[in-house]
Every structure is written in C-alpha cells, then in structure tokens.
C-alpha positions in Angstrom: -26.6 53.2 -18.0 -23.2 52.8 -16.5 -19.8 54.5 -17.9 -16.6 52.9 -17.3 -13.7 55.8 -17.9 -10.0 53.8 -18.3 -7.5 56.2 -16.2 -4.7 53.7 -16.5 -1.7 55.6 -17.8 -0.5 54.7 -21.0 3.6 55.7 -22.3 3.9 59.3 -23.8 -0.2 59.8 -23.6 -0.4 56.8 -26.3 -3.9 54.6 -26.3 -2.7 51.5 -26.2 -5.8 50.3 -26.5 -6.8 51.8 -29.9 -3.0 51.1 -31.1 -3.4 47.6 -30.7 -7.0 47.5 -32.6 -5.1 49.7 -35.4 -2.5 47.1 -35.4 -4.9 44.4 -36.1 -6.5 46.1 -38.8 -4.2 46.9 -41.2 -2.1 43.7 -40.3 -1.9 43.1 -44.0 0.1 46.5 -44.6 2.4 46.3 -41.6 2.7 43.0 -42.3 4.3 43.6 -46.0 6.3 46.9 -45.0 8.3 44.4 -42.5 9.1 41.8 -45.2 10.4 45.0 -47.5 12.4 46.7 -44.5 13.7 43.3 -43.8 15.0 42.6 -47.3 16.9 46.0 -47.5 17.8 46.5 -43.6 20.7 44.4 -41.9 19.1 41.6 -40.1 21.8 42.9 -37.1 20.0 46.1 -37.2 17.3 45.4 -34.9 17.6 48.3 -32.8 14.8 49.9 -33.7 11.4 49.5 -35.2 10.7 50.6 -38.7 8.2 53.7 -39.7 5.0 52.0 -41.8 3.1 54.0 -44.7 -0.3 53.1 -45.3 -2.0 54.7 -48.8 -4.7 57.0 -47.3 -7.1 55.1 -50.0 -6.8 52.3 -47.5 -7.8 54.4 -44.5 -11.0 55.8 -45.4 -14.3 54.3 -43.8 -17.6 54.7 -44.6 -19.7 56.9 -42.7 -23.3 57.2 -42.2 -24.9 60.7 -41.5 -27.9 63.0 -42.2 -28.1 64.4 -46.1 -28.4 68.7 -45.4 -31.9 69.3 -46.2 -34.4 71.9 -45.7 -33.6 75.8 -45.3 -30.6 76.2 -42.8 -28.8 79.2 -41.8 -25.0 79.3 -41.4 -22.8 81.8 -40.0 -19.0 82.1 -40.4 -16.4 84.3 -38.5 -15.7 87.5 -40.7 -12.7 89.1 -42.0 -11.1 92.7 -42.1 -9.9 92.4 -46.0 -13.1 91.6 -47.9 -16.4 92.4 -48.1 -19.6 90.7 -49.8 -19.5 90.6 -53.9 -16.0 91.5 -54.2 -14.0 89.3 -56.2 -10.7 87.4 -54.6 -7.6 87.2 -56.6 -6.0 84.1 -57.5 -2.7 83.7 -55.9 0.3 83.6 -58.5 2.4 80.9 -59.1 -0.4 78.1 -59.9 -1.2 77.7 -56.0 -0.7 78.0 -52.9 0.6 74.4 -52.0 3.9 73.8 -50.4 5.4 71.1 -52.4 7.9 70.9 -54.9 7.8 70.1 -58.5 5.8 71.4 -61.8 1.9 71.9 -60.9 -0.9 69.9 -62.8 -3.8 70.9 -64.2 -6.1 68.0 -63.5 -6.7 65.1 -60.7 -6.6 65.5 -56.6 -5.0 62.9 -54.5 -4.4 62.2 -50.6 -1.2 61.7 -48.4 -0.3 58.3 -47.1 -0.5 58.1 -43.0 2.5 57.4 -42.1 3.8 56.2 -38.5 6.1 54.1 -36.6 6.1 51.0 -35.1 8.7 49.8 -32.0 11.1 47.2 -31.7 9.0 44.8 -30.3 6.1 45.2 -32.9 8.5 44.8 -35.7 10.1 41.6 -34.6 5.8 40.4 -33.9 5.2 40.8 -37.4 8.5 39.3 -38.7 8.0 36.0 -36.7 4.6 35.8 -37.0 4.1 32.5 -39.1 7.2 30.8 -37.9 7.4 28.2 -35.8 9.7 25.0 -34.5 8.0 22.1 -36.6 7.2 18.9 -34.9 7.5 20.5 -31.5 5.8 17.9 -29.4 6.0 17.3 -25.0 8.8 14.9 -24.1 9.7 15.1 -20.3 7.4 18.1 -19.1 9.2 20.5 -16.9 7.1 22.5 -14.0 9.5 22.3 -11.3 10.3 26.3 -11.6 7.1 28.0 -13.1 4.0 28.2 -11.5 0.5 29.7 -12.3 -2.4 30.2 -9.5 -5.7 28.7 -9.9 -9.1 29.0 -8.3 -9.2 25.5 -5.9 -13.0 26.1 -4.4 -13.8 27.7 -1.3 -11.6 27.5 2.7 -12.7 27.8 5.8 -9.5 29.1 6.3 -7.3 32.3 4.3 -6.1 35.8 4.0 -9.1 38.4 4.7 -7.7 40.2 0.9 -9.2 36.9 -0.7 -13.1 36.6 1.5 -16.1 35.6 -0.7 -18.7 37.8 0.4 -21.6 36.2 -1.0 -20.2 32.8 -0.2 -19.8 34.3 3.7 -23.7 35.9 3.8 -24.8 32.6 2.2 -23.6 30.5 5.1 -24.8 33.1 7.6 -27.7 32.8 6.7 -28.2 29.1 6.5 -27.0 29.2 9.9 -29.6 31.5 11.2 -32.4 29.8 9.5 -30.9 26.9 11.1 -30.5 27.7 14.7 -33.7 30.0 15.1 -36.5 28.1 12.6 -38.1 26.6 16.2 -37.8 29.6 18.0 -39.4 31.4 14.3 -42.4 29.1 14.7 -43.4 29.4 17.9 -42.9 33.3 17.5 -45.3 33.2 14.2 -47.6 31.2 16.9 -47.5 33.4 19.2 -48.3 36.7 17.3 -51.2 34.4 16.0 -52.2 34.0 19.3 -52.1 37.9 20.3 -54.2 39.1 17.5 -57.0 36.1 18.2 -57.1 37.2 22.0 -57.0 41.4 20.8 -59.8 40.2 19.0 -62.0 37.8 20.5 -61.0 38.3 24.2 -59.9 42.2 24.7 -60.8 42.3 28.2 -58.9 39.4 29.0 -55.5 41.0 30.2 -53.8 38.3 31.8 -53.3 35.9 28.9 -53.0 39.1 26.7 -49.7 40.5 28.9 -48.2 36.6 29.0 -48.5 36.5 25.5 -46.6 39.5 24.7 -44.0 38.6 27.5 -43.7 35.3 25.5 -43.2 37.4 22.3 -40.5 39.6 23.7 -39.1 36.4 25.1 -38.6 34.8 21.8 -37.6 37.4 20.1 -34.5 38.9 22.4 -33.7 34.6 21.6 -33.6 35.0 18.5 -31.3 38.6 18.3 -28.7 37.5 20.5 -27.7 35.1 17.6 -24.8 37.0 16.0 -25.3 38.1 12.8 -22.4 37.2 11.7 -20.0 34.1 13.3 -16.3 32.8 12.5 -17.8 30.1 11.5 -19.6 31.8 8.5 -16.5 33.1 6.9 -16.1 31.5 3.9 -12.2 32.2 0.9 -11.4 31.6 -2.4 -8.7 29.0 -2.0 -5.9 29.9 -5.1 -3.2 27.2 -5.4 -0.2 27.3 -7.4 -0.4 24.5 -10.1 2.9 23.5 -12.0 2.9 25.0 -15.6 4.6 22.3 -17.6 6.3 23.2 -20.8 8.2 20.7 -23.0 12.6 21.3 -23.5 13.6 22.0 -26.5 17.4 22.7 -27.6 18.4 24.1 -30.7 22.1 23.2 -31.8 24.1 25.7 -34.5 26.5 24.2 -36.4 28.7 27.1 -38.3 31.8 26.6 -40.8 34.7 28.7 -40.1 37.4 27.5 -42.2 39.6 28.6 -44.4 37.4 28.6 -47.7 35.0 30.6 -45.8 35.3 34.1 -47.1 34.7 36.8 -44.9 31.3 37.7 -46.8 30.5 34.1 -46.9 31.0 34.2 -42.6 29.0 37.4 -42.5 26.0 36.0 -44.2 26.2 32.7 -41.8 26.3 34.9 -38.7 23.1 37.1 -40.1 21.4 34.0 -40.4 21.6 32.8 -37.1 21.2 36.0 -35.2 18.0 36.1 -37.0 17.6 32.0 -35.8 18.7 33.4 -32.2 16.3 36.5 -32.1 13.6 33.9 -33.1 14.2 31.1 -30.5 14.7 33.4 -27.9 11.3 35.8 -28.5 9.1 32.6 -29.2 10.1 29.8 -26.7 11.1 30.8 -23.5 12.1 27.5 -22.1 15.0 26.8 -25.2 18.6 25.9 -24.8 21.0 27.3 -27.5 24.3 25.0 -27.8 26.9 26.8 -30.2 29.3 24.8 -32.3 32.2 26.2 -34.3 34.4 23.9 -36.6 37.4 23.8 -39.5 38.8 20.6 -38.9 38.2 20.5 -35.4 34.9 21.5 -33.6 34.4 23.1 -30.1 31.3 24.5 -28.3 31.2 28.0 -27.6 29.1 30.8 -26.1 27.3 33.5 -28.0 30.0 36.3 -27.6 32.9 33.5 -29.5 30.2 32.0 -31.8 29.7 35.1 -33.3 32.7 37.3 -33.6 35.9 34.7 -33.1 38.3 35.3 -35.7 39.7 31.8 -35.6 39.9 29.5 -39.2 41.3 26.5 -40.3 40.7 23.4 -42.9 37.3 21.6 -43.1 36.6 18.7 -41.6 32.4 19.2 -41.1 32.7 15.8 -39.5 33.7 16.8 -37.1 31.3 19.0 -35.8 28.6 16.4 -36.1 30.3 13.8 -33.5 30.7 16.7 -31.0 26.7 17.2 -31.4 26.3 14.1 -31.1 28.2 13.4 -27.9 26.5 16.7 -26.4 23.4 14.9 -27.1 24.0 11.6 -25.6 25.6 13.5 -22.6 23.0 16.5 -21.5 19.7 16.4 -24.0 18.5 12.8 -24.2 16.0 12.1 -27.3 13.4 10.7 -24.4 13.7 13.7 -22.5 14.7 16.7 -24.5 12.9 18.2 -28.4 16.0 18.6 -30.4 17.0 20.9 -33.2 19.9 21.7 -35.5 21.0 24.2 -38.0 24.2 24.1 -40.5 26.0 26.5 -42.2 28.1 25.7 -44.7 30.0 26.7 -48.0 29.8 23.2 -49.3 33.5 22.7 -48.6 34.6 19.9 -47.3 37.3 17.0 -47.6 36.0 14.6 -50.3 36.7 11.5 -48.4 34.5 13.1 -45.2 31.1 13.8 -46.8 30.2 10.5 -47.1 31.4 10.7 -43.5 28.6 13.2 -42.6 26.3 11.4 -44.5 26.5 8.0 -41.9 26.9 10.3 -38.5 23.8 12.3 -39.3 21.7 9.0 -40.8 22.4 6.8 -37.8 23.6 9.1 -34.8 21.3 12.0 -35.4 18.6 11.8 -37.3 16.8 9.1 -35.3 16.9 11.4 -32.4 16.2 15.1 -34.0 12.9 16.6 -34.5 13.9 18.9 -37.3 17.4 19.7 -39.3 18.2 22.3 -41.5 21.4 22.6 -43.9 22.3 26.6 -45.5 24.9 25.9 -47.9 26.4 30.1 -48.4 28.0 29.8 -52.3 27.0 31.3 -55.3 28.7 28.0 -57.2 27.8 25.2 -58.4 27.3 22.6 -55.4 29.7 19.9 -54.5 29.8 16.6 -52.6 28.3 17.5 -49.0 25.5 18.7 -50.6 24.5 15.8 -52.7 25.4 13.5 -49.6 22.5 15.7 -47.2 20.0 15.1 -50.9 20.3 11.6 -50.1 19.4 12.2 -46.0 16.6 14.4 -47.2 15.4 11.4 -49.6 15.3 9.5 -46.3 13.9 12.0 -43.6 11.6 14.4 -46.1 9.4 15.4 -42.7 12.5 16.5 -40.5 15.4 17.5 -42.7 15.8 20.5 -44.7 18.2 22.0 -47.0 18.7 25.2 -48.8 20.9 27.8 -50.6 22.1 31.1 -50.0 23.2 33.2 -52.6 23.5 36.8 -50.8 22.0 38.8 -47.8 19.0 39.5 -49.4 18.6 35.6 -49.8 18.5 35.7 -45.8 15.1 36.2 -44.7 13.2 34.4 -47.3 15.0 31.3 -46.8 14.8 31.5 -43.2 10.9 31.7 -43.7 10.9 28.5 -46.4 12.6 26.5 -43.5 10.4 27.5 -40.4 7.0 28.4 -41.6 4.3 27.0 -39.8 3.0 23.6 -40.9 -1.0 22.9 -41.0 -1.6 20.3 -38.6 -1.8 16.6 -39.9 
C-alpha cells in the first residue's frame, strides 16, 4: 500500500483542498446567500467577500458505526467536589447556557456554521450562470498566447525533458542488434564446451580453444557501451498558438440633464457590475466607453464613471459614434460585438425614430447581442416604444428592460445575460 502525504503549503494553514470540495457541496446555500448579499450590499462594494450561514440541519451526515453491546467497562477522570450517590444541585437561573432571552421549557436545537468566503469566491458564485450569448469565433487570435504540447519523441533536447524508458528501449534494440551474431555463436560455443566436458574430457586441446573462443566472444560483446548518444531519446514540447475569438463590448450611458443624480448612480452600478463581469470571464475583451447628452464622446473608465459633465439628449448621437468606432477598429468579419444602453427614456421626440433607423440598419446587422436599461420609475415614452419595434425584428440579439431602483440591479442584469441552452 503506498501513502501519498500533500506538504504543499496552503495560506494561513487553510486545506484548500477540502475547501474547495466544501464549496462544491453546499453550492446550493452559498449560492443563495450571494443573491441575498447582492440585493442588500452596493454592487460597488466588492471589496470583500461575504460571511455564509449554513442551518446545521443541513450539515449533518450519516454515519455508520458499531451499536455498544455486550458488558463494557468505562472509566472517567474523577473530581475533588463529589463523591458516588450524592445528589448534584441544579444551577439557578433555569441553566447554565450563555445566551440571552427568556428560557423554554421544551425542544433542543443546533447552531448554524457559519464562515466566510473571499472576494474571488463571491464574485464565482455571482457570475456563475452568466454568459455573452451568441459568442461565436470570428478572426481567431493566437499571435500572443501560447500553450505547450507533447509533439512525440527528439533525438535532440534539454537533459530536464529525457524519456527514460524511451532511452533504455533504444539501447536495447541496439544491443540486440549489433551483438545477435556474436550471441549465436557464443550459445554455440558453450554448446560445444559442455559436449566435449562430456563426451571428450581428456581431449584438452579443443577443450582450451573452445573456451579461448568463449572469452573471445564475450570481451566482443562487453566492449559494446551500454549506453550510446545515439540511444538518447526527449519528449519534444512545442508551443501551439491558443486561439480565442475578440469580443468588444460597447457602453452606451445617458448623462443629460433629465438624468437625476440617483438615476446616474443606478446606471453606473449597473455597468461596474457589466465591467466586473467582462473582465473576470473573458480575458481577451475590449471595453469602449461612450458618454452622451446631445453630443457623444468616448472615454476611459476613470471619466465614464465619475465625470460630472450634463447636457440635453440627443441618444442619436451616441449611436453614430458606435457606429463609426465599429466601421473604424472592430469589423463585424473580424471582431464579436456587444452593446449596452442606459437610459431614462428621455430623448428629443423627433430623434427616437432617429435611433430606431441607426440601430436597425447600422447596428444590428453587425451586433451579436444588444441590451437597452431604461432607469425611470414612469410611465415609458417614445425611445422605448421605438427599441419594442427593433426587439420585434431582432428577438434573438436585442434585449430591453426596466429599472426601477438598486435593488432592481442585479436581477435584471441576470434576465439579460443568463446562459442560453444550446440550440
């Protein structure tokens, strides 16, 4: 029997081994304290992890062990206060327990395990059935990753990377080779010495030229090296090009004027939450900011998030800036393409229907997926009833939806990116 012992040093004396199969099975739990936390935390505050309670019900296993039978013997450590027969006063108060509260009379119960799971666990479980829909391989890209991949076997390579059996294998096919005549006529010629030890003892000439022959073939056979150059034999690893397929996600946010600063807030918590997604899922994604009131400009992360500047509404005119990013870096042939609005529903009346045509004919054609958040509490106006009729026409790759509050957040951001079955 042969016992493997894992030294391999683990942070703050933690099994990471056993954590991970704990994780796995009460998934369910975790799974359902996340959605909870997420719903009463700030989506911003993702700093930390959150601390999970389990119902110790939902801990207990069943165990299988030998019933006490038979006469047994037990002895336990004594005490300096009481002796056999005497009777032990009950404590005052109704118990000895440390919690607070009245006492009952009747009924037991058990604690809930409680502990706490990091950063990166919580953000696992809160992406965990999300995805980019209709992600498919356009232009594959390889030109900067690599993996390295068993190729066969060299006659050539670093001594760290010899095959061992591979080497003795050829060694030996080499020996056999070189030395099967010299093999036979040794067998012969042992053959030949035991006949004439037998049948002719007294003949010692033939005897002595026999063995002479024997050494002779044998010291022919030694000074072949055991071991040659030519018998060395490595595992050839090559790095092969790991293509993945480019995928850019574009954020379209309102800033104007009839954006109130709660409605803003709520339209920034729902794209860091987009943003923390894209960047812990797809490694190889392009994030292109766009901020617009009646005019639109691309940003970076730090403006597209806390910029104070405001304006009219003109949502137009953040679409044609998409779209000439699109026709100038992320062609439909070679890039995956994805967009995500927020809106109050604002907008001039005469540029709806605008928005409408730019996003039927310029961008829909070329988009794999398109979502709309429209952030009011009223009753919807025209943009909204324009993007029902692109919906009617794209039902696989647009999407719209409506925020109310913050705690409307996370459950539309899982309507819009849950994981399709494949078709």
């Amino acid at each position: 029997m042969s016992y493997v012992i894992d030294r391999r040093l683990n942070g703050k004396n933690k099994s990471t081994v056993n954590r991970q199969r704990f994780l796995r099975r009460y998934r369910e739990h975790i799974k359902k304290a996340v959605e909870e936390a997420v719903s009463r935390r700030s989506i911003t505050d993702m700093e930390h992890g959150e601390q999970i309670s389990i119902p110790g019900r939902d801990i207990d296993e069943p165990v299988l062990h030998h019933g006490r039978g038979g006469k047994q013997t037990t002895v336990h450590p004594g005490n300096k206060e009481f002796t056999a027969g005497e009777h032990i006063a009950r404590p005052q108060g109704g118990g000895g327990g440390g919690g607070r509260g009245k006492a009952g009379n009747s009924g037991d119960g058990m604690d809930d395990f409680v502990f706490q799971i990091t950063q990166e666990e919580f953000l696992e479980f809160m992406f965990e059935d999300l995805e980019l829909p209709n992600l498919v391989k356009r232009q594959l890209t390889g030109t900067d990753t690599f993996k390295t991949v068993r190729a066969g076997i060299a006659n050539e390579g670093n001594p760290s990377r010899i095959n061992i059996v591979r080497t003795l294998r050829s060694a030996h096919a080499r020996r056999i080779a070189l030395t099967g005549s010299s093999r036979a006529l040794l067998r012969e010629a042992q053959k030949e010495l035991e006949r004439l030890r037998s049948e002719e003892p007294d003949n010692f000439t033939d005897i002595q030229d026999t063995e002479a022959e024997i050494q002779r073939l044998k010291a022919r056979i030694n000074r072949l090296p055991f071991l040659d150059t030519f018998d060395l034999k490595y595992n050839l690893l090559v790095k092969q090009p790991n293509p993945s397929s480019k995928a850019v996600m574009f954020c379209l946010m309102d800033v104007s004027g009839s954006m109130t600063q709660a409605t803003k807030d709520i339209a920034k918590r729902f794209f860091i939450l987009l943003y923390l997604f894209l960047k812990r899922n797809y490694d190889r994604i392009e994030v292109v900011f766009i901020r617009h009131h009646t005019s639109a400009r691309e940003v970076d992360e730090e403006e597209f998030f806390y910029s104070r500047e405001t304006g009219g509404t003109i949502v137009s005119s953040a679409l044609k800036l998409m779209q000439e990013v699109m026709a100038e870096r992320y062609p439909a042939s070679d890039w995956n393409i994805y967009a995500a609005q927020a809106s109050d529903g604002d907008n001039w009346n005469d540029d709806s229907p605008i928005c409408r045509e730019i996003l039927s004919k310029q961008i829909m054609p070329h988009v794999q997926y398109y979502t709309y958040v429209e952030i009011t509490p009223r009753e919807h106006q025209a943009l909204w009833y324009e993007y029902e009729r692109i919906g009617d026409a794209f039902p696989d790759t647009f999407a719209q939806q409506q925020l109310v509050s913050a705690g409307d957040i996370y459950p539309v951001f899982r309507e819009l990116f849950q994981r399709r079955l494949a078709t």
